[in-house]
C-alpha positions as CSV (number, residue, x, y, z in Angstrom):
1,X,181.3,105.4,12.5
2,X,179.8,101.9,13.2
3,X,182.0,100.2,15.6
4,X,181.3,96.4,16.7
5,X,183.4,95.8,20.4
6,X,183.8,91.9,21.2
7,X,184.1,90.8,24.5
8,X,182.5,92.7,28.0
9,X,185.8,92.4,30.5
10,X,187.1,95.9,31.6
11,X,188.8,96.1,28.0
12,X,185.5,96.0,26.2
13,X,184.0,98.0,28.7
14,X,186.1,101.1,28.7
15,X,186.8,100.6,25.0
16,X,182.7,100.6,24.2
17,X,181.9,103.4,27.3
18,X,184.5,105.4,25.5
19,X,184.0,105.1,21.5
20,X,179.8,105.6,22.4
21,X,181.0,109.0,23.1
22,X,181.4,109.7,19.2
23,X,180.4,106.7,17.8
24,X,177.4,103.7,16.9
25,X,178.7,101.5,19.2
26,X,177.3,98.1,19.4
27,X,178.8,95.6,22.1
28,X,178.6,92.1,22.3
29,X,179.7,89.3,24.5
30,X,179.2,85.1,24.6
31,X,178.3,84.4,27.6
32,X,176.5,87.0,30.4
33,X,177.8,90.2,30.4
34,X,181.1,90.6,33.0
35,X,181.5,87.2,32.5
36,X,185.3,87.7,31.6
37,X,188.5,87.3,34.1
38,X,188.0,90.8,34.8
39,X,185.9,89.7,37.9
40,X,188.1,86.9,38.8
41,X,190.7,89.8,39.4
42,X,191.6,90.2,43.4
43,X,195.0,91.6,43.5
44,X,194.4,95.2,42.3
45,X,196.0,97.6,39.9
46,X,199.6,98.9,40.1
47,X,199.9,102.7,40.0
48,X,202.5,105.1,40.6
49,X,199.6,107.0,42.3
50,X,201.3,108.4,45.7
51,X,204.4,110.7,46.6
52,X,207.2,108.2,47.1
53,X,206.5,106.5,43.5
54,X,206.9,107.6,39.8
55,X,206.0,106.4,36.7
56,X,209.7,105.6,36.3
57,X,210.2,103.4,38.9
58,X,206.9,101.4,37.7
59,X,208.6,101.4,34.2
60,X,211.8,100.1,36.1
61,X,210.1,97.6,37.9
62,X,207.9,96.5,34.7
63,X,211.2,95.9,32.4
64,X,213.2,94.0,34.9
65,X,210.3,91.7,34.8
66,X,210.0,91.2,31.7
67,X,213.6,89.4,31.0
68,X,214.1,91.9,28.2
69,X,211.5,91.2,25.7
70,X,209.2,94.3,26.5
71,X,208.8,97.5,24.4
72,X,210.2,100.7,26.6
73,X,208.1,103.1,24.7
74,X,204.6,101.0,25.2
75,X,205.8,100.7,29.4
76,X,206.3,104.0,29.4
77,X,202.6,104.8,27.8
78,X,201.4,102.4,30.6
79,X,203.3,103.8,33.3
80,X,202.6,107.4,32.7
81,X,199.0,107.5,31.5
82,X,198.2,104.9,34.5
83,X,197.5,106.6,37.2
84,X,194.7,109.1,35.5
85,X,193.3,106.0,34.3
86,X,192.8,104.7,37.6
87,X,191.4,108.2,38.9
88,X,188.8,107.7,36.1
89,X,188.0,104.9,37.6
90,X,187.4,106.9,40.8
91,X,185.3,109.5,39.5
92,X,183.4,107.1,37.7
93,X,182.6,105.8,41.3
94,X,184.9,102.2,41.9
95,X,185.3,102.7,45.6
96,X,188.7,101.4,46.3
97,X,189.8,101.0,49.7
98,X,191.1,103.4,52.0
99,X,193.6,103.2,54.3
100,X,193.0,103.1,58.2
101,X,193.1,106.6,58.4
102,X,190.4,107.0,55.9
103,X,192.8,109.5,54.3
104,X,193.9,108.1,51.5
105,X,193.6,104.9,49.1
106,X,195.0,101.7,50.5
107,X,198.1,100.2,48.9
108,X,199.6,96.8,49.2
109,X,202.8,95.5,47.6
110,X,203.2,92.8,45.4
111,X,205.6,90.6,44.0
112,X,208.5,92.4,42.0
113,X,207.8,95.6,42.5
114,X,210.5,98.5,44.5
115,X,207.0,100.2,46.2
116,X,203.7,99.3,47.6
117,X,202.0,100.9,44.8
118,X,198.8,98.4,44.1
119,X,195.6,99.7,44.9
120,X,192.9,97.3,45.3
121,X,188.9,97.2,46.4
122,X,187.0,95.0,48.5
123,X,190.0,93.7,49.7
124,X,190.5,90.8,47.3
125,X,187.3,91.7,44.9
126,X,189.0,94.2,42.7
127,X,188.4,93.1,39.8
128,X,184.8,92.2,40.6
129,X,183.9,96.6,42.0
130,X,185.7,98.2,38.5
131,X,183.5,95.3,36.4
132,X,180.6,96.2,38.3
133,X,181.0,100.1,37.6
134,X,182.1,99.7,34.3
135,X,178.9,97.7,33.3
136,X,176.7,99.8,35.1
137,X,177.7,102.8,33.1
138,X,177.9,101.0,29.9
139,X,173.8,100.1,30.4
140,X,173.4,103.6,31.3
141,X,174.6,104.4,27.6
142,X,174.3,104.6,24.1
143,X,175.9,101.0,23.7
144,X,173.8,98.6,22.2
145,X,175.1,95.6,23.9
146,X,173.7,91.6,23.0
147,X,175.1,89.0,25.3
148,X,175.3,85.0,24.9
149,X,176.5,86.6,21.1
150,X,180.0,84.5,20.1
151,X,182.5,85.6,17.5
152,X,183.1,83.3,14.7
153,X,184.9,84.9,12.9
154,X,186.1,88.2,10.9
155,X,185.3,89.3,8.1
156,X,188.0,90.5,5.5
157,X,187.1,92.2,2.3
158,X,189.8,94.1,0.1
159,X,192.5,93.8,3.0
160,X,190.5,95.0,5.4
161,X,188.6,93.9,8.3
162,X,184.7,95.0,7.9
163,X,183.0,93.1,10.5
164,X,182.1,89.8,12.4
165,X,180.1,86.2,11.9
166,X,178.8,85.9,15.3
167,X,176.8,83.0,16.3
168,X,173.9,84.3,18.3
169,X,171.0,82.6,20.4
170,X,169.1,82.1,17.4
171,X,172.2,81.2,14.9
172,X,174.6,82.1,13.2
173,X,174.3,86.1,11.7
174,X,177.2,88.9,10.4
175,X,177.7,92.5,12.1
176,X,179.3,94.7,9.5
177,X,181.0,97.8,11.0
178,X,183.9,100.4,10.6
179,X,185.8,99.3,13.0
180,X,186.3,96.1,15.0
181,X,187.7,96.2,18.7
182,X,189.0,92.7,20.2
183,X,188.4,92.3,24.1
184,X,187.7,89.1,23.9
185,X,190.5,87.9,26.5
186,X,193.1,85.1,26.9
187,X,193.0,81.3,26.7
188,X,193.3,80.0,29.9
189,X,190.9,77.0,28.8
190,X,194.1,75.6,26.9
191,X,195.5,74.1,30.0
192,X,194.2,71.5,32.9
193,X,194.8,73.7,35.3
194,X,193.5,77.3,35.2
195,X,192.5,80.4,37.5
196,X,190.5,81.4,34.3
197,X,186.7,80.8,34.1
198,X,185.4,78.8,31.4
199,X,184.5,81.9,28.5
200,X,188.4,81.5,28.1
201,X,189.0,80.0,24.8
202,X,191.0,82.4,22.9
203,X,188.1,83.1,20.8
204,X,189.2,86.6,19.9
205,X,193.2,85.5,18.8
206,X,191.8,82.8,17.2
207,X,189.6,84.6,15.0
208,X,192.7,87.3,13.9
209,X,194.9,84.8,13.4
210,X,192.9,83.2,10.7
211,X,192.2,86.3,9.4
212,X,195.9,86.9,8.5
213,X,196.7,89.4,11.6
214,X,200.0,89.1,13.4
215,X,200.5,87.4,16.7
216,X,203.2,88.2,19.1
217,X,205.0,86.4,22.0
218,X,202.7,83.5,21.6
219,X,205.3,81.1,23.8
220,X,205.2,83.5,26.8
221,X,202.2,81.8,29.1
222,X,202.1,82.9,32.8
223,X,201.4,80.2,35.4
224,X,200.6,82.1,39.0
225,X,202.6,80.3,41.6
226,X,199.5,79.8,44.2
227,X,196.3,78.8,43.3
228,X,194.2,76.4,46.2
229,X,195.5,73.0,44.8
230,X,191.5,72.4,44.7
231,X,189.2,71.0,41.7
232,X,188.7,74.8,40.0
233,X,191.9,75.9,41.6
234,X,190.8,79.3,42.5
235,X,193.2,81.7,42.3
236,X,194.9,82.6,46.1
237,X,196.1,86.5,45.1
238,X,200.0,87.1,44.9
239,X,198.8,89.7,47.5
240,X,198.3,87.3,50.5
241,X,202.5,86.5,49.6
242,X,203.0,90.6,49.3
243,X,201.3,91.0,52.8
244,X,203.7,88.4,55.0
245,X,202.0,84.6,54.2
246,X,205.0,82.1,53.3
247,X,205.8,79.1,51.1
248,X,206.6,76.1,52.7
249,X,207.4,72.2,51.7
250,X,206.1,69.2,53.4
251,X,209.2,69.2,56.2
252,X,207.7,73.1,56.7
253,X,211.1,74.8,55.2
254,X,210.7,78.5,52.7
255,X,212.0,76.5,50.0
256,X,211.5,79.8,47.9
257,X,214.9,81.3,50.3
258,X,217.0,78.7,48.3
259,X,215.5,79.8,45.0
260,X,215.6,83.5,44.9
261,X,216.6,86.5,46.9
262,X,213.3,87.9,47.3
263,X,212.1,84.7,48.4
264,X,207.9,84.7,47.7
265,X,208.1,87.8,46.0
266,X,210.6,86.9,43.0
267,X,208.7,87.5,39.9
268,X,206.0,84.9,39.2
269,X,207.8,82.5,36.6
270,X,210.5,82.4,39.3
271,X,207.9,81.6,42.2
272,X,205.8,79.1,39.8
273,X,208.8,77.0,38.9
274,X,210.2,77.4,42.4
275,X,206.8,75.3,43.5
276,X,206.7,72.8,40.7
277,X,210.3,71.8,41.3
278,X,209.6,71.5,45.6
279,X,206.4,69.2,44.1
280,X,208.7,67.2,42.2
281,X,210.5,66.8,45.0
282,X,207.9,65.5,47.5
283,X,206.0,63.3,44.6
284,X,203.8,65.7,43.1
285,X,201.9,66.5,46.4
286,X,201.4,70.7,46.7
287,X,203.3,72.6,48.7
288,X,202.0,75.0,51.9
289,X,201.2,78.6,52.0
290,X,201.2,80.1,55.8
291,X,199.4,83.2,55.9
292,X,198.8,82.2,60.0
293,X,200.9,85.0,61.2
294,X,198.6,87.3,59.6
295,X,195.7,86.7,61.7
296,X,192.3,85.9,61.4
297,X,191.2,89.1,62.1
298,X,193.5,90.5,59.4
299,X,192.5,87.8,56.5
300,X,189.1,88.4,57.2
301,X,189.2,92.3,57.1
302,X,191.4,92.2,53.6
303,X,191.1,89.0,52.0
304,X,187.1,88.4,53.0
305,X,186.6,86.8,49.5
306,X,189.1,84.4,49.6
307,X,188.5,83.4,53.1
308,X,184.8,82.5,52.0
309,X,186.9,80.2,49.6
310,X,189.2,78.3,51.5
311,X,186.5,78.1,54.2
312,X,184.0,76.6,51.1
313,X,186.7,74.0,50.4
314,X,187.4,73.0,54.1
315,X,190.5,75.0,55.2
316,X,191.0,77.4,58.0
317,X,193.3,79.5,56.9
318,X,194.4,81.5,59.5
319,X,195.1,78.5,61.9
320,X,196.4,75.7,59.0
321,X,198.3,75.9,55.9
322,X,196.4,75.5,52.9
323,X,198.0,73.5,50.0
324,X,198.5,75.5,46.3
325,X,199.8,74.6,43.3
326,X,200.8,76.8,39.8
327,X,198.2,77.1,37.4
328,X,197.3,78.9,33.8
329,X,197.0,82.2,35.1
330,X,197.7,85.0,32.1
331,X,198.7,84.9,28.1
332,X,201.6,87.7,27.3
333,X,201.4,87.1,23.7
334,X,198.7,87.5,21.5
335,X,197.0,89.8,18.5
336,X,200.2,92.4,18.1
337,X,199.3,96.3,18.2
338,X,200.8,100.1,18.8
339,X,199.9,101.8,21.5
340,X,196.5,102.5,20.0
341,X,195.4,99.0,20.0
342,X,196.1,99.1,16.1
343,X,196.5,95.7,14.7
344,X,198.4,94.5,11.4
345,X,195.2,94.7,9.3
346,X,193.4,97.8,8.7
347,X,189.9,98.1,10.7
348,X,190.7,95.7,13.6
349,X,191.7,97.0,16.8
350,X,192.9,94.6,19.7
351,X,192.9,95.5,23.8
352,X,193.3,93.6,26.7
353,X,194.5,90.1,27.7
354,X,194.2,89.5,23.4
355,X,196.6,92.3,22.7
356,X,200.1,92.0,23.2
357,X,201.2,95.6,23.5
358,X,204.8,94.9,24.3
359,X,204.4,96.1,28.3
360,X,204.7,92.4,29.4
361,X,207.3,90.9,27.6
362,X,208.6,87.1,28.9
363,X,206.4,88.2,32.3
364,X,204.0,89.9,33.6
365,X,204.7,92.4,36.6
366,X,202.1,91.1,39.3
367,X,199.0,93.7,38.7
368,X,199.7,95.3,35.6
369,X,197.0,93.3,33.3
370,X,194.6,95.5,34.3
371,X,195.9,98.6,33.9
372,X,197.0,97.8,30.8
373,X,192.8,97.5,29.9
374,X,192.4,100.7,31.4
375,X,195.2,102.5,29.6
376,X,195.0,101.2,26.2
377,X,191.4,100.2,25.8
378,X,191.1,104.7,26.3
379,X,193.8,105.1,24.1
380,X,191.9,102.3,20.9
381,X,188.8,104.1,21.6
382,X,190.2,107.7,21.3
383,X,192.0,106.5,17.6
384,X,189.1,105.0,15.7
385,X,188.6,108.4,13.9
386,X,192.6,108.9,13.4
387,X,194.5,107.6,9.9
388,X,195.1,104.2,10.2
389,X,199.0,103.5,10.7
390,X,200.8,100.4,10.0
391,X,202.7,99.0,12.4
392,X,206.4,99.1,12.3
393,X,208.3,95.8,11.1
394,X,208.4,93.2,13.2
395,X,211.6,92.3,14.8
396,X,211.0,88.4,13.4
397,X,208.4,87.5,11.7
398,X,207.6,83.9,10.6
399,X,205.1,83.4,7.8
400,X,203.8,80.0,8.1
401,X,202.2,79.0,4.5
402,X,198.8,77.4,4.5
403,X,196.6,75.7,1.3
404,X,192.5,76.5,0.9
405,X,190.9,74.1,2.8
406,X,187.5,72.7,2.3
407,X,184.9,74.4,4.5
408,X,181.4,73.7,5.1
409,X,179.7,77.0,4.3
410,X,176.3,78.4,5.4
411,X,173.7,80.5,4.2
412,X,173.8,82.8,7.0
413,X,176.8,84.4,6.4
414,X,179.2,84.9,3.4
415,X,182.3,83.2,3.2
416,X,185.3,84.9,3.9
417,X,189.1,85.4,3.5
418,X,189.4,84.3,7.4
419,X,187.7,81.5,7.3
420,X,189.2,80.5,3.5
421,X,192.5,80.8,5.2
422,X,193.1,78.0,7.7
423,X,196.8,77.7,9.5
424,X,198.9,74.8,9.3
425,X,197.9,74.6,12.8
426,X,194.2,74.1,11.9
427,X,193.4,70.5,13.3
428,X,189.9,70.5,14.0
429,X,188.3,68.7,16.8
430,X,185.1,67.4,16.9
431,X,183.4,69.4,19.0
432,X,182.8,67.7,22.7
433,X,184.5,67.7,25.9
434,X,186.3,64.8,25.4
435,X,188.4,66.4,22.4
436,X,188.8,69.7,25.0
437,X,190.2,67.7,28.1
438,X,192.7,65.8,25.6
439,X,194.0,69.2,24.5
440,X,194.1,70.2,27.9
441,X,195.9,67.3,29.1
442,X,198.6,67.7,26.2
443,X,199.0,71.3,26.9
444,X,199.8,71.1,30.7
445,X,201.9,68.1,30.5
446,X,203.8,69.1,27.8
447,X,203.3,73.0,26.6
448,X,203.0,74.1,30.6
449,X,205.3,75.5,33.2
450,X,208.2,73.3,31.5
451,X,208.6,72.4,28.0
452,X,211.0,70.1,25.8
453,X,211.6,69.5,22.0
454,X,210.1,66.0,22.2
455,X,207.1,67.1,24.4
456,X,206.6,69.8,21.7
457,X,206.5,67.9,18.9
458,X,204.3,65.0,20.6
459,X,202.1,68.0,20.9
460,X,201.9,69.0,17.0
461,X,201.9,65.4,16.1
462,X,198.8,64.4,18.0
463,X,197.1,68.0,17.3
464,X,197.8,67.4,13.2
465,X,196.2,63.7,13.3
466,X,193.3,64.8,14.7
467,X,190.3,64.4,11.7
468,X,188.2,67.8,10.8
469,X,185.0,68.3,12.6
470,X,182.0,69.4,10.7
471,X,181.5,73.1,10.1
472,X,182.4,73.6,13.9
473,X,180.4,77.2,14.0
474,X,177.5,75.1,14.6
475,X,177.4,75.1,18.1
476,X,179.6,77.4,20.5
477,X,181.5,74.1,22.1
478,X,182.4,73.6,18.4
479,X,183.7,77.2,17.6
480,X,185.7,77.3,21.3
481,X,187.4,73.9,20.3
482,X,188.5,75.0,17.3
483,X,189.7,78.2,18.6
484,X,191.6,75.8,21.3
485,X,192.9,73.4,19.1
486,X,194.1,76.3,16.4
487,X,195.7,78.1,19.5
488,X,197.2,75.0,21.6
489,X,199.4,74.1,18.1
490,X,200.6,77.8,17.6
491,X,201.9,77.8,20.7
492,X,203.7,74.7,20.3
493,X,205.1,75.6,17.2
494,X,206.5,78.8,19.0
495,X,207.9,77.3,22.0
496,X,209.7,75.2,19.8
497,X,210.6,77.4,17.9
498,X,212.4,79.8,20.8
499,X,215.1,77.3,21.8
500,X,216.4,79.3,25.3
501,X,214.7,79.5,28.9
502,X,213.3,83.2,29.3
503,X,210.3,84.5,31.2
504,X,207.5,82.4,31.6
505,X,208.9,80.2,28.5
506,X,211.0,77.2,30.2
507,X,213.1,74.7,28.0
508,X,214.3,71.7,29.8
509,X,216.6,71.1,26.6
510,X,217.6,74.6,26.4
511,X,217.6,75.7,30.1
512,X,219.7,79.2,29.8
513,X,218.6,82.5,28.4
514,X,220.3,82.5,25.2
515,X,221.6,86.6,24.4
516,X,220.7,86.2,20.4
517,X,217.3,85.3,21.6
518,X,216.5,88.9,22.6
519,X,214.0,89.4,20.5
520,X,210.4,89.1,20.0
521,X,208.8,86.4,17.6
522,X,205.9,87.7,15.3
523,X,203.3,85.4,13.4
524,X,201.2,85.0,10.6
525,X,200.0,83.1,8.5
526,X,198.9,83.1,4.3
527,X,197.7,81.6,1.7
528,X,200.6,82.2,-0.4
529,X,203.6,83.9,-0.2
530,X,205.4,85.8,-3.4
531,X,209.0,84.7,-2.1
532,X,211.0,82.1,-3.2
533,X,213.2,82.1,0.1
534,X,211.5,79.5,3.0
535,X,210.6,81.6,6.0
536,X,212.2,78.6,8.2
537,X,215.6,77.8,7.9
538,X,215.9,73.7,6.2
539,X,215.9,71.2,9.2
540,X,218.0,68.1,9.3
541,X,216.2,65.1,7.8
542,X,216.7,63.0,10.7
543,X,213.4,61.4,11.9
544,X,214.0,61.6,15.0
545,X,215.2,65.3,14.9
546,X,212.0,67.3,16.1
547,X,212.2,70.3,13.9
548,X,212.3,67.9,11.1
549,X,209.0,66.2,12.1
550,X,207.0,69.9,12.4
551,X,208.9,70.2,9.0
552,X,207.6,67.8,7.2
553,X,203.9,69.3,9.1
554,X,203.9,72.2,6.9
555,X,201.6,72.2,3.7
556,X,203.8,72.6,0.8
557,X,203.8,76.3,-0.5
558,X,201.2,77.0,-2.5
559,X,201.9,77.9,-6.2
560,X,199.7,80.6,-6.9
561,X,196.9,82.3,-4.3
562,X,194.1,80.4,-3.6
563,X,191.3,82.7,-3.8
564,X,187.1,83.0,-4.1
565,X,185.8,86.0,-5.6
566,X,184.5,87.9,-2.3
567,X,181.2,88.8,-2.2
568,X,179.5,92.1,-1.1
569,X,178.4,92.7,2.3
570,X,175.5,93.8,2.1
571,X,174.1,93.2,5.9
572,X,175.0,96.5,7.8
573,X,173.1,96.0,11.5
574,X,172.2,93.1,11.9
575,X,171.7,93.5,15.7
576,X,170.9,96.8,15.6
């Protein structure tokens, strides 16, 4: 079996190290390989790994984060199977730290969690050792791996996914395969502020969505509470809060004591909201975290990469406060799978930050992201040969019904159902950075840590007004923009549509959790539909009624399928 991986983070690594066992595995990524938020990663990996823990506890710990949106049965797959992952790791040679005793692994305790069970390398470069490993003993194999290689998009014939457009250093070419695995991460690029690096554009959720896959939890965006209130705003780990370091305001009061009972450990939409509201309070200026009783000594031993940081930007933390601020830290949502990384169309597989598996619900439990990699990345590698199984209904799915649009096409690939298909949220930019920092701008005011119907709609209505680019998989800044743009309206459109405060998704309008919202929101989109029923309920006409406005966005359903005869693919290696 021929099976193309996208995307070189620790998803795409295990997933490709893994399937070369038994498989043509050809591995490709857009920008240098471990490029990915993998190595931007310093809190460590939760594991029920030592005597005084359990898998059950984690489980505990992950739904009561999760403000009752997760799937028990996909926690309990990552709780269980966890900890061998992470001894895999081990014996494939990530040297996590030890404890002073030399004894046994070091574990530090984290935000929301009833143990110290996070196990971490480096001190604060976790991320960074496993990415290093992992890529070492991916060159070492059989993968064929091509980096500065971007997806474009898939490529559906007959209902099923049979490969990738990818634009490549010398253009645009097709990979065919037998399978497709997604690692292709989140889209921490939508928003102004970001711990993400710059390779995050959704390009991966993007590119399934067009293709007609479902989507899951799209609303649910995790801000971490602390990031260095810097330009880049580097991520300060959630750690530095688990090991003693406070939040204070400008009169030097733990706001957080007021907010929650677990003060800087509440979960992080808790935290994140607890600091934006304190902002508000002192005019938008950042508020303080005091990791001075620590010691320098200490910070230096276990945080050595972030005290090169705050030390780059001026700040000596262990004598002085240093100002942070939330920022666009993790995407729950995305392409929906099983447990196998099994997506709704036959032949595409989805892991990591692109997958929503179900474990994270409204919120991610601090240090879970990568295990999920680990644990489900194995378990898509180990099902490529198994019969494909659909996934079971969604609890709510919303069809959203888009027309044919007009595409430039381009000798170097065929044309395809995914790129026929364009959402209702397809507003192309023209490619640039001007287009980018608009989106940005929207998203964080508007689509960020709070949200209202207005601001939503504002979103949709500037997002839809924008006029189609040329064929944007001309350049990579034009393929990422479009991704962004595609991704920044479904978003919107989902966090309008869940009207109730939950998780990571705020509603200023709808501040309470709302119990008939307990469920999960699924996504797709069609050319046609053969139903005569709306998939949305009729809004009020009112023009000033927000639901009416994105109402009245909607294409009209099409009467009968819009449809090109497909042609045969006929390239089968084209990087081989």
């Amino acid at each position: 079996m021929r099976v193309l991986v996208i995307g070189s983070g620790i998803a795409g690594l295990i997933a490709a190290y893994r399937a070369c066992r038994d498989h043509d595995v050809v591995l490709v990524t857009k920008a240098a390989a471990g490029e990915a938020n993998t190595a931007y990663a310093q809190g460590g990996i939760a594991a029920a790994l030592f005597p005084d823990d359990s898998a059950e506890s984690h489980a505990d710990d992950t739904l009561r984060a999760a403000d009752g949106l997760a799937d028990p049965e996909a926690v309990r797959v990552l709780t269980s199977e966890g900890p061998q992952r992470v001894r895999d790791l081990i014996g494939l040679g990530v040297a996590f730290d030890r404890d002073p005793s030399g004894s046994g692994l070091a574990r530090g305790h984290e935000a929301a969690h009833s143990a110290r069970r996070v196990v971490h390398a480096g001190g604060d470069a976790t991320g960074r050792e496993i990415e290093r490993v992992l890529l070492d003993a991916v060159r070492r194999s059989a993968v064929a791996l091509h980096e500065r290689t971007a997806l474009a998009e898939l490529i559906v014939r007959d209902g099923r996914v049979v490969g990738a457009e990818l634009l490549g250093p010398s253009g645009l070419l097709v990979e065919t395969a037998d399978a497709v695995i997604l690692a292709t991460g989140g889209a921490g690029q939508l928003f102004r502020h970001t711990t993400n690096p710059a390779v995050t554009t959704g390009d991966g959720v993007a590119a399934a969505w067009r293709a007609g896959a479902e989507l899951t939890d799209v609303e649910f965006y995790q801000f971490h509470p602390t990031a260095l209130a810097v330009p880049g705003t580097p991520l300060i780990s959630e750690a530095v809060r688990g090991d003693g370091a406070v939040l204070l305001d400008e009169q030097g009061r733990r706001f957080m004591l007021d907010v929650h009972p677990d003060g800087e450990l509440a979960p992080r939409d808790v935290v994140a909201r607890g600091i934006a509201d304190a902002m508000a309070r002192q005019g938008g200026r950042p508020v303080l975290l005091d990791a001075t009783s620590l010691g320098g000594a200490y910070l230096e031993q276990r945080f050595p990469g972030l005290t090169q940081v705050t030390r780059t930007h001026g700040f000596d933390w262990a004598t002085t406060p240093i100002p942070v601020t939330p920022a666009a830290h993790y995407w729950m949502g995305g392409v929906r799978t099983d447990v196998d990384g099994r997506t709704s169309i036959p032949g595409l597989f989805c892991v990591g930050e692109a997958a929503c598996t179900g474990v994270h619900g409204a919120n991610r439990l601090a240090s879970n992201s990568l295990l999920e990699s680990l644990v489900f990345a194995e378990r898509a590698a180990g099902a490529l040969d198994a019969p494909w199984q659909p996934l079971t209904p969604a609890d709510d799915l919303r069809v959203i019904v888009a027309p044919a649009p007009a595409v430039t096409s381009s000798s170097a690939a065929p044309s395809s159902t995914a790129r026929r298909a364009a959402s209702e949220t397809q507003a192309l930019f023209s490619a640039g950075p001007v287009a980018r920092a608009r989106i940005q701008e929207l998203m964080w005011s508007h689509v960020g840590l709070e949200r209202d119907a207005a601001g939503l709609a504002a979103v949709l209505d500037e997002l839809a007004a924008r006029p189609a680019s040329r064929d944007p998989r001309e350049t990579l800044m034009g393929l990422e923009d479009r991704n962004l743009a595609d991704l920044a309206a479904l978003v919107a459109t989902a966090a309008l549509h869940r009207t109730e405060s939950r998780g990571a998704h705020h509603r200023r309008d709808h501040p309470v959790a709302d119990p008939s919202w307990l469920r999960r929101v699924t996504w797709t989109r069609t050319l046609h539909v053969e139903s005569a029923t709306p998939e949305f309920p009729t809004p009020p006409a009112s023009a000033t009624d927000p639901a009416a406005r994105a109402s009245r966005r909607r294409p009209a359903r099409a009467s009968s399928p819009s449809r090109d005869p497909e042609p045969a693919v006929t390239t089968r290696a084209a990087l081989a």
